[in-house]
C-alpha positions, 0 to 999 in steps of 0.5 A: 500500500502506497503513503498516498492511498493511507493519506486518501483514506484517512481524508476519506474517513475525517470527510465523513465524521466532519460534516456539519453542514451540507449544500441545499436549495431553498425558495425564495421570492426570486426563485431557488438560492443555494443555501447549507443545511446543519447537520449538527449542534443546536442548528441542526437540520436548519437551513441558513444562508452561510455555513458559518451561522451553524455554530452561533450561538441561539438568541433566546428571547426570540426562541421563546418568543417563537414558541409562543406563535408556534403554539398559536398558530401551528395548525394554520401554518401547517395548512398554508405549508401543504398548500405552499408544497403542492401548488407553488411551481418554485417548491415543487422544484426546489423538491426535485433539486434536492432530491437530486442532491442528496447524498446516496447511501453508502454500501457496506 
């Protein structure tokens, strides 16, 4: 085994175990935006603009602040997202892109 292919496999694996944060598409009013989704901490699964947001820290007046709206108005957000999802031609693509993107699982 050459020096090389121990240098690619370690790459490899550090690669793998080092992954904070991954590109997506999002919608906007203009259109798609490329954007990183967290992978890990107290952002995960969020999407934001800049990778380097996934480790700021949280404001938390304005965490408590949501949960308050969320609990006021969660069932009429939750209807007009389905409704977003299904009719808006930007979300319907935005779904196609990411799927797209996603990373494939790997074979052991």
């Amino acid at each position: 085994m050459k020096v090389s292919d121990i240098i690619n496999e370690h790459i490899k694996t550090l690669e793998d175990a080092v992954n904070e944060h991954r590109m997506v598409w999002k919608a906007t009013k203009k259109g798609p935006k490329l954007a990183w989704r967290c992978t890990s901490g107290f952002r995960a699964n969020r999407t934001v603009p800049d990778p380097k947001d996934c480790g700021k820290p949280l404001d938390v007046a304005q965490r408590m602040r949501m949960k308050v709206t969320r609990a006021r108005t969660a069932k009429a957000q939750a209807r007009k997202a389905k409704k977003t999802k299904k009719v808006n031609p930007v979300s319907k693509l935005i779904r196609k892109m990411n799927v797209a993107r996603k990373p494939k699982a790997k074979k052991k």
